[in-house]
Backbone of each chain as ProteinMPNN parsed JSONL, in Angstrom:
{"seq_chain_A": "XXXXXXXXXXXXXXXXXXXXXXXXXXXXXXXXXXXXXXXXXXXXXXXXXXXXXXXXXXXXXXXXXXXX", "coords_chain_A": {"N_chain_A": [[0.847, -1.205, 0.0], [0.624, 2.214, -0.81], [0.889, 5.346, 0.181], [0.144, 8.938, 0.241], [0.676, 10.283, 2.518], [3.067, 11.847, 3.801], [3.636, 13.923, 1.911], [1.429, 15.375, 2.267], [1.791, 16.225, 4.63], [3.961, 17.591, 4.458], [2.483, 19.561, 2.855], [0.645, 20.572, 4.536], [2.724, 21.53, 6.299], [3.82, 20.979, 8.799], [5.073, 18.926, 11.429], [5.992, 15.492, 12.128], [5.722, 14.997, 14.699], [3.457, 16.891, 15.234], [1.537, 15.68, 13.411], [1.294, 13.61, 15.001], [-0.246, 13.998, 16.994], [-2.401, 15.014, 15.971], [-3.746, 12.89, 15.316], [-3.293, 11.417, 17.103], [-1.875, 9.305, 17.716], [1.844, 7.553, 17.857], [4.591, 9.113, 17.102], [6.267, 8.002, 16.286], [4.08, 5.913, 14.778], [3.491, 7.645, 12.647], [5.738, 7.884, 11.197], [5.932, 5.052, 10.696], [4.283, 4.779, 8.498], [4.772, 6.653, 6.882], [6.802, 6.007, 5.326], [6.016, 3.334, 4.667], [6.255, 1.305, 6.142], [4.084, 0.252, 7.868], [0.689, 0.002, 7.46], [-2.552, 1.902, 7.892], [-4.883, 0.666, 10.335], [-8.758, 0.656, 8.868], [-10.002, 2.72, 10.436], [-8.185, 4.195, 11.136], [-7.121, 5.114, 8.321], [-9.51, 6.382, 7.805], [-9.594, 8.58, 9.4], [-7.288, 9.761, 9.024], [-8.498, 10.448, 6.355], [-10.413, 12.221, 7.082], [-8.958, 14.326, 8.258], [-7.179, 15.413, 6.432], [-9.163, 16.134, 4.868], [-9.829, 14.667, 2.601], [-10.683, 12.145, -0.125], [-10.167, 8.799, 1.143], [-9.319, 7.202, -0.938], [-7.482, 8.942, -2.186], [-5.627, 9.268, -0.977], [-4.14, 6.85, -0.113], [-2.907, 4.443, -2.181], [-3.789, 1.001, -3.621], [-1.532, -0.878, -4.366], [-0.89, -3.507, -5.089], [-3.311, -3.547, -6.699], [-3.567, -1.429, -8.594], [-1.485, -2.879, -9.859], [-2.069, -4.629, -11.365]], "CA_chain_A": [[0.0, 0.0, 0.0], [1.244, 3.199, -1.012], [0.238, 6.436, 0.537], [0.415, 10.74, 0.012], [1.115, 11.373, 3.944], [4.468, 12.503, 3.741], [2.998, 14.582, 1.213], [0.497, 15.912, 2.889], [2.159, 16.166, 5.961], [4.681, 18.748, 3.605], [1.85, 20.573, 2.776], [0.775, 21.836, 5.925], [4.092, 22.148, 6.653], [3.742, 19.676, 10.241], [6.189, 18.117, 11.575], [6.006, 14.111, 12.269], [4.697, 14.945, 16.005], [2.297, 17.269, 15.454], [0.759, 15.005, 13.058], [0.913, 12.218, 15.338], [-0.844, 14.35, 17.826], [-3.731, 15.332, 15.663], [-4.024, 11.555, 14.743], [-3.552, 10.817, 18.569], [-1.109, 8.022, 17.626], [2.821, 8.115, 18.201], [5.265, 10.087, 16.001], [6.718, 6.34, 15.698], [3.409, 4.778, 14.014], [3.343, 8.467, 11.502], [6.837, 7.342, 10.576], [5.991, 3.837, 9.642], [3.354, 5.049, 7.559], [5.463, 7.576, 5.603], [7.744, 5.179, 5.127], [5.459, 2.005, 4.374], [6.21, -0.111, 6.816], [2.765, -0.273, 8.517], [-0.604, 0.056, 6.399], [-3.433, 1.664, 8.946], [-6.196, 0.08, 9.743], [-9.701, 1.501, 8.255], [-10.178, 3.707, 11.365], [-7.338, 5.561, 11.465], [-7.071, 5.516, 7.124], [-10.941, 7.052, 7.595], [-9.39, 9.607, 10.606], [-6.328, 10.599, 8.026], [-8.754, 11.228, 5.316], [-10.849, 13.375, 7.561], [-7.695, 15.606, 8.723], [-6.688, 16.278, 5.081], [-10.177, 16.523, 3.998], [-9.431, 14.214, 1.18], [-11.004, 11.139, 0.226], [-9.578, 7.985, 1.395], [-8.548, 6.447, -2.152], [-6.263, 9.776, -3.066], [-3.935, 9.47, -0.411], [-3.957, 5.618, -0.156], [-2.967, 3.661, -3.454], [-3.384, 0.245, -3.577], [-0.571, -1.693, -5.364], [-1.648, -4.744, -5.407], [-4.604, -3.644, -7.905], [-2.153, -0.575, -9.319], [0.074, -3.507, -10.6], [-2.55, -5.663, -12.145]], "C_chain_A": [[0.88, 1.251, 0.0], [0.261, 4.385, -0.492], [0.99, 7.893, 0.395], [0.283, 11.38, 1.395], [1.871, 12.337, 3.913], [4.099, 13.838, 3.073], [2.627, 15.994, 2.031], [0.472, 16.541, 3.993], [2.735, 17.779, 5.677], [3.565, 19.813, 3.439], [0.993, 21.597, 3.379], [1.667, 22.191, 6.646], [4.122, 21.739, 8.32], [4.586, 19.138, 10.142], [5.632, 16.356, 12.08], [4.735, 14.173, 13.931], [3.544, 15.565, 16.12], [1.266, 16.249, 14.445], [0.18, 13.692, 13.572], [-0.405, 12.706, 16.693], [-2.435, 14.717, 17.339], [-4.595, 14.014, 15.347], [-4.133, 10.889, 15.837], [-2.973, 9.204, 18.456], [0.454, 8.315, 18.021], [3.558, 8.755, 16.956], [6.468, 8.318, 15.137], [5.585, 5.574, 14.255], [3.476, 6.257, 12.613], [5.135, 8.111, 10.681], [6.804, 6.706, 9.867], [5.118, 3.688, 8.452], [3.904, 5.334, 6.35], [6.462, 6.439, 5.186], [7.209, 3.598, 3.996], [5.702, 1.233, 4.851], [5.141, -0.664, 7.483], [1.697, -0.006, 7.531], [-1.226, -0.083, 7.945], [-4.61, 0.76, 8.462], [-7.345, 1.261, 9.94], [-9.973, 2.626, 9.015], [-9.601, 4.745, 11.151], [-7.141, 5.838, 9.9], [-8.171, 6.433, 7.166], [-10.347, 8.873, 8.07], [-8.355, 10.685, 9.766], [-6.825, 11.469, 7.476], [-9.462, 12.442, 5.71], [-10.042, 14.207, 7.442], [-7.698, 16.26, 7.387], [-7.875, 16.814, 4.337], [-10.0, 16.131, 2.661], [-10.308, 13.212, 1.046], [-10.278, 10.06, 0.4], [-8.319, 7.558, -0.051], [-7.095, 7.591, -3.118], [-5.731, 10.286, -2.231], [-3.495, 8.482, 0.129], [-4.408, 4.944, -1.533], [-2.784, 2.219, -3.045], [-2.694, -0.963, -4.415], [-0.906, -2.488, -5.697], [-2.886, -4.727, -6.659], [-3.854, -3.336, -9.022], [-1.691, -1.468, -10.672], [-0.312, -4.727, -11.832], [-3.029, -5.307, -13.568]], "O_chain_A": [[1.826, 1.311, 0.785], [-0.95, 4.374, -0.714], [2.216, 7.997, 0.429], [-0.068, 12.543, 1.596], [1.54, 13.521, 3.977], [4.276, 14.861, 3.734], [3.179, 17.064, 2.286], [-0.442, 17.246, 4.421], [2.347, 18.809, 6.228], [3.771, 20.934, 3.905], [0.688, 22.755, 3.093], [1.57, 23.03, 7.541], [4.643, 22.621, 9.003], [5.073, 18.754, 9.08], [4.457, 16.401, 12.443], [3.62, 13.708, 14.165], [2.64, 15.147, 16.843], [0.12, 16.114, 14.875], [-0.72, 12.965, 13.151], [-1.235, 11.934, 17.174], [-3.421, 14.715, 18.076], [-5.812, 14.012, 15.165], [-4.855, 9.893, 15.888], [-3.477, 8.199, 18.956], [0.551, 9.404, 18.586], [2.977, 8.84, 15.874], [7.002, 7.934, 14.097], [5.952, 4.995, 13.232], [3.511, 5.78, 11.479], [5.303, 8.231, 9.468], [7.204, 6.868, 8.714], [5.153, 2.78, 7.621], [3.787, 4.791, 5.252], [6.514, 6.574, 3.964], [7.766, 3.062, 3.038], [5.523, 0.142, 4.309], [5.106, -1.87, 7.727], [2.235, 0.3, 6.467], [-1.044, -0.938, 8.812], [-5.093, 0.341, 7.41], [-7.266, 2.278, 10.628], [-10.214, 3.645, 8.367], [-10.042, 5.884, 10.996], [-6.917, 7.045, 9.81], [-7.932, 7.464, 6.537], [-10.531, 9.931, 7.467], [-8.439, 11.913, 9.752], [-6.509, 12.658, 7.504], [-9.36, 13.5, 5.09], [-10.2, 15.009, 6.521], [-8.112, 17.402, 7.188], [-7.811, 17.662, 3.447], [-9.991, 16.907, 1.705], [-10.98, 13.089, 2.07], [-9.325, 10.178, -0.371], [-7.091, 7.599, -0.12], [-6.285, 7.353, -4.014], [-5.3, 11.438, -2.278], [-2.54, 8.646, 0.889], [-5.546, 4.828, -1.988], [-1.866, 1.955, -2.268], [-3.329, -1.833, -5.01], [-1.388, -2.461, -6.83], [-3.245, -5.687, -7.341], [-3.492, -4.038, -9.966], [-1.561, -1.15, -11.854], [0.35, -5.363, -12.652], [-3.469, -6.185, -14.309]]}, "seq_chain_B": "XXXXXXXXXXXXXXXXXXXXXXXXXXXXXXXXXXXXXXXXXXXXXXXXXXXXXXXXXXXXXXXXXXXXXXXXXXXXXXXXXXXXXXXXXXXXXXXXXXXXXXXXXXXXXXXXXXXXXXXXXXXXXXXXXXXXXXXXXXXXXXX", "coords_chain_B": {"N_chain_B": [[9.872, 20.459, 34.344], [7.388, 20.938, 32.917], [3.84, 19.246, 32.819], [2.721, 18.687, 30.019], [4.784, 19.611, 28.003], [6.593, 17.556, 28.838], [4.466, 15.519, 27.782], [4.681, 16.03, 25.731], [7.377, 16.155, 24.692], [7.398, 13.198, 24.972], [5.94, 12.221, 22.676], [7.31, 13.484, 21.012], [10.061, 11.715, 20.663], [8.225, 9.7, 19.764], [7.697, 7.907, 21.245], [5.078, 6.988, 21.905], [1.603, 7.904, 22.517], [0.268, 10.337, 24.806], [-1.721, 9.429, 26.294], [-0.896, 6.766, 26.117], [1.422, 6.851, 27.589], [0.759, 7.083, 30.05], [-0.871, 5.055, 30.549], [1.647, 3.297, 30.258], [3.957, 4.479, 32.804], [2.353, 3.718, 34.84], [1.915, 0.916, 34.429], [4.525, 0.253, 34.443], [5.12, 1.192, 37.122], [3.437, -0.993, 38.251], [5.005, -3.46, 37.484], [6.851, -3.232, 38.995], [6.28, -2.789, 42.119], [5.387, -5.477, 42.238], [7.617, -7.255, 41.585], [9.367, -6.256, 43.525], [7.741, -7.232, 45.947], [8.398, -10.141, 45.336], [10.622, -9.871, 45.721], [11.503, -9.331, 48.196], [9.683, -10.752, 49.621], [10.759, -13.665, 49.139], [13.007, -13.156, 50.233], [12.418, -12.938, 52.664], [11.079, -15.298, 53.505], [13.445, -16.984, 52.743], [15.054, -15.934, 54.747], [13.875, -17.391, 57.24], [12.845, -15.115, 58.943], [9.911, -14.665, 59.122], [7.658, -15.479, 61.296], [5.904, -18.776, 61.683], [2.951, -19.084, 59.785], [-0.119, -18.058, 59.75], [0.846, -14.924, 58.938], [3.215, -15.498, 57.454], [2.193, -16.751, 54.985], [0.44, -14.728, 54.155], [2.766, -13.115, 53.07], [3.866, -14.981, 51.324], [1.734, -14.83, 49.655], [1.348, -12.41, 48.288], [3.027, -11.796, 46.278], [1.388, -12.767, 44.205], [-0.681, -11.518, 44.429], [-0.199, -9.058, 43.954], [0.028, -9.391, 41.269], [-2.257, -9.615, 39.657], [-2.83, -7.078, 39.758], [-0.877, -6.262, 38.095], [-1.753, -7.313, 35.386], [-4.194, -5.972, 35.157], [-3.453, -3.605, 34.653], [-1.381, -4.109, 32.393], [-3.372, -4.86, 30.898], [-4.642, -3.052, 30.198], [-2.727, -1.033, 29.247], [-2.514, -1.6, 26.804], [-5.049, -1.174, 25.465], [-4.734, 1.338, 26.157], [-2.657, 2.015, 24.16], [-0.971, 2.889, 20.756], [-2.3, 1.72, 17.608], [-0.022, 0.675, 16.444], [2.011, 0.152, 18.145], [0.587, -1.773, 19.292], [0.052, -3.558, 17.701], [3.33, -4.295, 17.921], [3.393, -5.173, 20.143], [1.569, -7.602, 20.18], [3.152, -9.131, 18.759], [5.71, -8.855, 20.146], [4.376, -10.338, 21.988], [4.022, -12.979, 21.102], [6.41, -14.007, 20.13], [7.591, -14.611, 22.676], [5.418, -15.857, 24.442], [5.624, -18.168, 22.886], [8.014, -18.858, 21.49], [9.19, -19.029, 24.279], [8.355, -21.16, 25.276], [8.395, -23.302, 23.543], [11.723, -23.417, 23.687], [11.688, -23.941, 26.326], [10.876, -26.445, 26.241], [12.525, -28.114, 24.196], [14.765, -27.57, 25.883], [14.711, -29.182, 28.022], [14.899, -31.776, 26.353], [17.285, -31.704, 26.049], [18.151, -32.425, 28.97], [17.297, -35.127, 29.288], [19.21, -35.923, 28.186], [21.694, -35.66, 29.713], [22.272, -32.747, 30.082], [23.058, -30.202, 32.233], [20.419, -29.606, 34.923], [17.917, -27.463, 35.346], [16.284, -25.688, 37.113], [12.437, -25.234, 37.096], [11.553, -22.657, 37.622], [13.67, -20.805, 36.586], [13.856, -21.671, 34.201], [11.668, -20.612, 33.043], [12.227, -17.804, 33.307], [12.643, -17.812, 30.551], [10.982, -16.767, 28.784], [9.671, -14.074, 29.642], [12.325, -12.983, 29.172], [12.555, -13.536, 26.012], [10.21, -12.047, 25.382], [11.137, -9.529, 25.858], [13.012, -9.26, 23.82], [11.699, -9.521, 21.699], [9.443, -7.513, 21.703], [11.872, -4.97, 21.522], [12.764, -6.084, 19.051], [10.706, -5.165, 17.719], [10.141, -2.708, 18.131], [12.734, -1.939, 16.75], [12.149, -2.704, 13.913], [10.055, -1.143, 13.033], [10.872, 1.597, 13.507]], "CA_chain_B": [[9.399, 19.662, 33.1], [5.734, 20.269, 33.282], [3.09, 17.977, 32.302], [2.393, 19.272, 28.675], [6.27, 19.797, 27.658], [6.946, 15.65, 29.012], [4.065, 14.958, 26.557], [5.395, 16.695, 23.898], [8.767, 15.51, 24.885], [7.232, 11.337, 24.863], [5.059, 12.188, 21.13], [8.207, 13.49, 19.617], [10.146, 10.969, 20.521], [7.814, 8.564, 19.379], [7.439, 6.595, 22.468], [3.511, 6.534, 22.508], [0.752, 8.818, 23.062], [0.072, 11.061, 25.876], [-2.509, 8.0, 27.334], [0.015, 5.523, 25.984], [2.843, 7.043, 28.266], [0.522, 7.355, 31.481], [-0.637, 3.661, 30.999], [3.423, 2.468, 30.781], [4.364, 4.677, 33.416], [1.32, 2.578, 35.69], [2.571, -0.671, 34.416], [5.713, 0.228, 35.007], [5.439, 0.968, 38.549], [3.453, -1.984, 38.955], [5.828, -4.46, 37.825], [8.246, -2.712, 39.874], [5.919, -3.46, 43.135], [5.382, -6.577, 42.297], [9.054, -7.551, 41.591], [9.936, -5.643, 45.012], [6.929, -7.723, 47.095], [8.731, -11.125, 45.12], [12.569, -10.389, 45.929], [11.481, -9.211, 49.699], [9.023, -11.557, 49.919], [11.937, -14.65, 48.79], [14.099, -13.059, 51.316], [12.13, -13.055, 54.362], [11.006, -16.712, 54.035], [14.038, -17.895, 52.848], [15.978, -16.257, 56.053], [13.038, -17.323, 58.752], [12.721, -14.015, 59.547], [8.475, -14.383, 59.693], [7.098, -16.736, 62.042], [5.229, -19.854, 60.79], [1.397, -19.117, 60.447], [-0.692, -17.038, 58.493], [2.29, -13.955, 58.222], [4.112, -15.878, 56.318], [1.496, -16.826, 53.733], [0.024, -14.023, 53.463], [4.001, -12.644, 52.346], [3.915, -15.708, 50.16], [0.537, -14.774, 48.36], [1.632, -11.066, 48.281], [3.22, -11.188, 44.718], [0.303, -12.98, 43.64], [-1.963, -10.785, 44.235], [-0.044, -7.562, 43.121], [0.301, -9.615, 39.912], [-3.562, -9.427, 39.474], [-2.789, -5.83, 39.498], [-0.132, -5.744, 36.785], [-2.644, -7.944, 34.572], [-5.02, -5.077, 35.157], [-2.178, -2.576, 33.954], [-1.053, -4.545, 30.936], [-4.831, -4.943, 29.4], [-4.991, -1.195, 30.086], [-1.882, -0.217, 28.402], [-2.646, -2.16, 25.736], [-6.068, -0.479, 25.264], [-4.292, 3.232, 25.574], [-1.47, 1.904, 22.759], [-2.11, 2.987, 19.365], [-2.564, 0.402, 16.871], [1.174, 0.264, 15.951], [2.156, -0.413, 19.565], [-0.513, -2.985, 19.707], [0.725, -4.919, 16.749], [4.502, -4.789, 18.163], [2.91, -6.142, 21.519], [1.158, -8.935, 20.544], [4.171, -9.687, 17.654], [6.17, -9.996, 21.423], [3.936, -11.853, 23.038], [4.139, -14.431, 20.292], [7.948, -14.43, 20.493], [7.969, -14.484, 24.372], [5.168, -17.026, 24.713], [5.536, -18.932, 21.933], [9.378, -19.062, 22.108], [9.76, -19.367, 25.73], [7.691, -22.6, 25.248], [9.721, -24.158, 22.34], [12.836, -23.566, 24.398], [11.772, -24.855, 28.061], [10.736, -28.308, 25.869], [13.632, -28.387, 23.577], [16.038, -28.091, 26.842], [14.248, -30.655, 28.635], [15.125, -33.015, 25.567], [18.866, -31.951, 26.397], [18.172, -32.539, 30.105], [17.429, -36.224, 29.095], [20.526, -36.689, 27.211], [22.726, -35.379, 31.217], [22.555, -31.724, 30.353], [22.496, -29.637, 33.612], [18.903, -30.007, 35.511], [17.546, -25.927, 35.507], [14.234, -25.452, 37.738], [11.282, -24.79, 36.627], [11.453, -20.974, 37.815], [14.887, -20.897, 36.33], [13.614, -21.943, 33.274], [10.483, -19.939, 33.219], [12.357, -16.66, 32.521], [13.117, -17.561, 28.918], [9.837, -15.958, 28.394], [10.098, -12.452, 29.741], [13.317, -12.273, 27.935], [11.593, -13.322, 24.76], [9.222, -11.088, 25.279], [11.297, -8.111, 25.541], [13.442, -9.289, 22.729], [10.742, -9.236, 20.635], [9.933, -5.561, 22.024], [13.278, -4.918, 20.696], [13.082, -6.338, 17.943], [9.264, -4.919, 17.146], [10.653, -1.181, 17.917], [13.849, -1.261, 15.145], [11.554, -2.975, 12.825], [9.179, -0.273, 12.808], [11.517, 3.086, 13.664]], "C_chain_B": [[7.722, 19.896, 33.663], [5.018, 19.348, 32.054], [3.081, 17.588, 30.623], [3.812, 19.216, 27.707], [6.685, 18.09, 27.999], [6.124, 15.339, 28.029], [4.558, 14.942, 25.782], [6.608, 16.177, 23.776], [8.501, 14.018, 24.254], [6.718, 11.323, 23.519], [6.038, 12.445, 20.311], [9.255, 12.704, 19.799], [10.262, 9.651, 19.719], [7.605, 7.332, 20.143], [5.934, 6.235, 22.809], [2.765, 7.845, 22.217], [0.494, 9.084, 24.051], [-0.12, 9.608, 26.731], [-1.727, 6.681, 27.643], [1.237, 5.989, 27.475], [2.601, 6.596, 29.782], [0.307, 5.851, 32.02], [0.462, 3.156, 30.933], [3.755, 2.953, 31.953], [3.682, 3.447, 34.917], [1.928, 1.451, 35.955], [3.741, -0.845, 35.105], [6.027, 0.264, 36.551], [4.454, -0.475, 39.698], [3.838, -2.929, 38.798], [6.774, -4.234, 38.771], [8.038, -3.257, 41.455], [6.003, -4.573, 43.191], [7.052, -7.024, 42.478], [9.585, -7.129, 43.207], [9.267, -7.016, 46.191], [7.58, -9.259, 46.611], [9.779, -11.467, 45.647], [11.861, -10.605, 47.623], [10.877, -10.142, 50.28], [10.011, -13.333, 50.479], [12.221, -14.934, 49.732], [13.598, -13.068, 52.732], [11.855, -14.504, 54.787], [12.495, -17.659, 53.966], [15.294, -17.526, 54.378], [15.278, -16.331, 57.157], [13.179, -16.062, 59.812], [11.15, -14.007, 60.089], [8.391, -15.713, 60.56], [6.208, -17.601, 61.088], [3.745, -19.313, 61.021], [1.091, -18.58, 58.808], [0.236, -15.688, 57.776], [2.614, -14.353, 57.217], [3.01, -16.268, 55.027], [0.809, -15.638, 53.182], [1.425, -12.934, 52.796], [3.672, -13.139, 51.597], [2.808, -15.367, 49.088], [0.548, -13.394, 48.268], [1.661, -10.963, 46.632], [2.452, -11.491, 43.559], [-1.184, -12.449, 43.321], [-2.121, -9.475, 43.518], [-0.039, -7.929, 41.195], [-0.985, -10.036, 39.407], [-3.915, -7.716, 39.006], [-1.991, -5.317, 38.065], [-0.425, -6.473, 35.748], [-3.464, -6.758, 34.087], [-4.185, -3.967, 33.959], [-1.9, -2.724, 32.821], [-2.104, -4.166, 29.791], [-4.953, -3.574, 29.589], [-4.504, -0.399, 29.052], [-2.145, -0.545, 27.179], [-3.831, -1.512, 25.286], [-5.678, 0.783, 25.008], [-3.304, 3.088, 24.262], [-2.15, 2.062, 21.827], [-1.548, 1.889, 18.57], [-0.411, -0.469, 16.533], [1.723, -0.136, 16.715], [1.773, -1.617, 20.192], [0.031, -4.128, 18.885], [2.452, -5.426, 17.757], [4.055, -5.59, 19.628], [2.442, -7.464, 20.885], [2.566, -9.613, 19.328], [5.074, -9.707, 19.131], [5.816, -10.725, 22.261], [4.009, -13.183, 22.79], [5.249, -14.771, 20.168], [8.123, -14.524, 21.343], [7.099, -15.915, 24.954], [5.758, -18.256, 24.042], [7.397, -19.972, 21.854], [9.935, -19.425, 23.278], [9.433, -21.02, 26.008], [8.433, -23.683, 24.724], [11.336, -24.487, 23.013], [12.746, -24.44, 25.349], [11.796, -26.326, 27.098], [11.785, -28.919, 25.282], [14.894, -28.215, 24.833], [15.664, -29.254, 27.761], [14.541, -32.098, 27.56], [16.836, -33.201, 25.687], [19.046, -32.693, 27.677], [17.846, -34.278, 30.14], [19.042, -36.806, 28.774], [22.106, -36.504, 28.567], [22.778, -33.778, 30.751], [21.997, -30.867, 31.972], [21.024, -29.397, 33.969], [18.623, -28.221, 35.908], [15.783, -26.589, 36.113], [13.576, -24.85, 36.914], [11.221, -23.123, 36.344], [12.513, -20.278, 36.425], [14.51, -20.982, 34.184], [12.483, -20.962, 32.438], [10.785, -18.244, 32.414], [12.431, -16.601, 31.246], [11.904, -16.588, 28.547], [9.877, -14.445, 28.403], [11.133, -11.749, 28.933], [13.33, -12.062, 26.847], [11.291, -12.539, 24.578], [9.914, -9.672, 24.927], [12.571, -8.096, 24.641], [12.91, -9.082, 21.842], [9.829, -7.968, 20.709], [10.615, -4.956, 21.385], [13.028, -4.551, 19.416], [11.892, -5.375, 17.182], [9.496, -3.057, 16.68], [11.327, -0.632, 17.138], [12.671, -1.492, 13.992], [10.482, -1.897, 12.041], [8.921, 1.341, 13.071], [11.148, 3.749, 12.87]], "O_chain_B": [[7.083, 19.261, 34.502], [5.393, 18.944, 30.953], [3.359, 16.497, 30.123], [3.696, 18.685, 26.603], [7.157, 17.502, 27.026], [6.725, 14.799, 27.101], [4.935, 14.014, 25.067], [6.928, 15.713, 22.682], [9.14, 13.605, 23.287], [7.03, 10.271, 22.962], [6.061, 12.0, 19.163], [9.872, 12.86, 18.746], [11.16, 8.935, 19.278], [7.412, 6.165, 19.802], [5.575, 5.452, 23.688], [3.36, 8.788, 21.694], [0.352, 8.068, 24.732], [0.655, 8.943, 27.419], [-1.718, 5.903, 28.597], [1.705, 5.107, 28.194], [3.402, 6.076, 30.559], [0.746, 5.338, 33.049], [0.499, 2.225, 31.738], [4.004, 1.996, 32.686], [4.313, 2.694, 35.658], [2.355, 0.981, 37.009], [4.035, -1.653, 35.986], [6.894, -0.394, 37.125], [4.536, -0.825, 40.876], [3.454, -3.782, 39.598], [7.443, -5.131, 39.282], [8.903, -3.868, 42.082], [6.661, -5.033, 44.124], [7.554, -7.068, 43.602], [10.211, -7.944, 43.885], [9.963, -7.619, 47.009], [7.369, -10.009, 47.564], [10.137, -12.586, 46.015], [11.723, -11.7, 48.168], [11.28, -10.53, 51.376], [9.992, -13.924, 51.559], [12.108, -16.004, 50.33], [14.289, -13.188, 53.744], [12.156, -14.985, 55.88], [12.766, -18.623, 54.682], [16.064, -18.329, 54.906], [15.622, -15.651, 58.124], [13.49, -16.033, 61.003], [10.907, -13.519, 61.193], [9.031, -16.753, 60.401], [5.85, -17.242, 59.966], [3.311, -19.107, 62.154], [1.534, -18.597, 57.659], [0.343, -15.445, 56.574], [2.431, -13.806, 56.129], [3.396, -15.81, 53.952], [0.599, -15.496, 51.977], [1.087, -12.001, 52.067], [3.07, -12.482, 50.748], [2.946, -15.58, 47.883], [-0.617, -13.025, 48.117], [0.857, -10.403, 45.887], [2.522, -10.997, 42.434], [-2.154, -12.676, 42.597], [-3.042, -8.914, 42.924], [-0.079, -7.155, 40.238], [-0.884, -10.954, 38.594], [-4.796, -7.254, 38.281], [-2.286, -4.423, 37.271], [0.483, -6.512, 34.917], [-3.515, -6.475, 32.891], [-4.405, -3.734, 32.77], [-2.028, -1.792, 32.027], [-2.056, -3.644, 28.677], [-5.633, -3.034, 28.716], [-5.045, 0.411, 28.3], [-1.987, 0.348, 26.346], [-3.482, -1.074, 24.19], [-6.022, 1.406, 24.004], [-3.222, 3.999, 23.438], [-3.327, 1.748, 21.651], [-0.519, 1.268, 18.835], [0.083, -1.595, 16.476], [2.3, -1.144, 16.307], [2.246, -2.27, 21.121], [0.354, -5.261, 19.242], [2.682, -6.566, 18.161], [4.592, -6.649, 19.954], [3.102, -8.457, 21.193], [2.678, -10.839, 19.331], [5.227, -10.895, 19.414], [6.392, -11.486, 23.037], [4.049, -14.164, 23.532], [5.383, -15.99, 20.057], [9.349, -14.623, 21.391], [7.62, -16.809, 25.621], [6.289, -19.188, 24.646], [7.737, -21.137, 22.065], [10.996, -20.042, 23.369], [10.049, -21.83, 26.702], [8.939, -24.662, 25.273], [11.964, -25.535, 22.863], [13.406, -25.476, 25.429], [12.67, -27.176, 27.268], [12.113, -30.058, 25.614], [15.96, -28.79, 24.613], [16.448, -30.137, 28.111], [14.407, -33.253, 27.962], [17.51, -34.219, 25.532], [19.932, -33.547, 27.712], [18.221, -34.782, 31.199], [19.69, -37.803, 29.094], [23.209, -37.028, 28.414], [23.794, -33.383, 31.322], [20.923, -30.948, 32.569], [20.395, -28.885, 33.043], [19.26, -27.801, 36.874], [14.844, -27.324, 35.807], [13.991, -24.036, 36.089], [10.958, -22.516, 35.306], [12.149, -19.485, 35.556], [15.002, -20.333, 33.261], [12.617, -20.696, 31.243], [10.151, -17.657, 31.537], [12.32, -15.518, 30.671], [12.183, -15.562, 27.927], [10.068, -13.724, 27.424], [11.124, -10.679, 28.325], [13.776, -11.044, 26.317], [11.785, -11.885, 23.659], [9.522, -8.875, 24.075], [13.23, -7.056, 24.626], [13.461, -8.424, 20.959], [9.517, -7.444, 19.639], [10.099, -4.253, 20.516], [13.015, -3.479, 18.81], [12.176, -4.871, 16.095], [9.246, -2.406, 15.665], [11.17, 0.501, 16.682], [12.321, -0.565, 13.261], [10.196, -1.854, 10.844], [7.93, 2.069, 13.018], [11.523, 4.92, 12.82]]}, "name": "protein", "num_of_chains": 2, "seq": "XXXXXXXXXXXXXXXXXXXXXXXXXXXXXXXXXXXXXXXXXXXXXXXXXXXXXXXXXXXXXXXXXXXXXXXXXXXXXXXXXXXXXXXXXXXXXXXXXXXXXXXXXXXXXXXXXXXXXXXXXXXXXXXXXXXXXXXXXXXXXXXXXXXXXXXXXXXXXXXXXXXXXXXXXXXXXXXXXXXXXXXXXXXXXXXXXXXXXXXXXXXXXXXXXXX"}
């Protein structure tokens, strides 16, 4: 799963903690995100898309389809 | 350090969330009791310091009972952890149980063959250490 955090993160110009704080998770799990080592689950993907006011599917790609 | 500034301190980090920090700190001080009411406990029966009766058992069922408390603590923290916390927990519980298990049986197959005879207790820790190997391990994996 590929995602436009990092992104997004850039474009309000937030740093790692404050985003983990608005997400109410640690600045550890917004790491593994940007990164791709974790994929949230639906809750907190739903809670993201709120924040950015985006919808879910255009700031989570999923490869697996992507590639087919 | 006030309250607000230690948060902010533990979120950037990356050690948890606010709730996450307050349930470890909890846990933390109640394995710490417990562990304290186990050594002291040890040490008073094993140097007949209490008299024989009820005293002494109710020492002996001391660390058993605080460890009803740091049950309480665990399923707590585990409830305040956010999801990513939660995964590396139960990914060490499954290396701590799971592993600690595989070991005690696989040295008991040495302990047939004349390898040195380890107690039960003795034996018992492989687990905890597991466990917070796979802590460890759960925390680089997911820096």
């Amino acid at each position: 799963m590929k995602n436009r955090l990092k992104v997004l993160r850039a474009e309000n110009d937030w740093t790692q903690a404050r985003l983990a704080r608005e997400l109410d998770v640690s600045r550890q799990t917004v790491n593994a995100l940007e990164t791709g080592k974790y994929d949230p689950s639906l809750p907190l993907a739903f809670k993201i898309a709120r924040l950015f006011e985006q919808p879910i599917e255009d700031i989570f790609t999923d490869t697996s389809v992507s590639s087919r | 350090m006030t309250e607000s500034k230690l948060e902010s301190f533990w979120v950037r980090c990356g050690l948890g969330t606010a709730s996450g920090r307050r349930a470890e700190l909890r846990l933390a001080g109640m394995c710490l009791v417990w562990a304290l009411s186990l050594t002291g406990g040890t040490y008073l029966i094993k140097s007949d310091l209490l008299p024989a009766g009820p005293i002494s058992w109710a020492v002996a069922a001391l660390p058993s009972a605080v460890a009803v408390f740091v049950l309480v603590e665990y399923t707590r923290f585990l409830r305040e952890a956010d999801e990513l916390h939660r995964l590396i927990q139960l990914q060490a519980l499954a290396f701590g149980f799971g592993g600690g298990f595989f070991v005690i049986i696989g040295y008991l197959q040495f302990e047939k063959l004349g390898a040195p005879t380890v107690g039960c207790t003795d034996l018992l820790t492989v687990m905890p250490l597991l466990y917070a190997v796979g802590t460890l391990v759960g925390w680089r994996r997911y820096r």
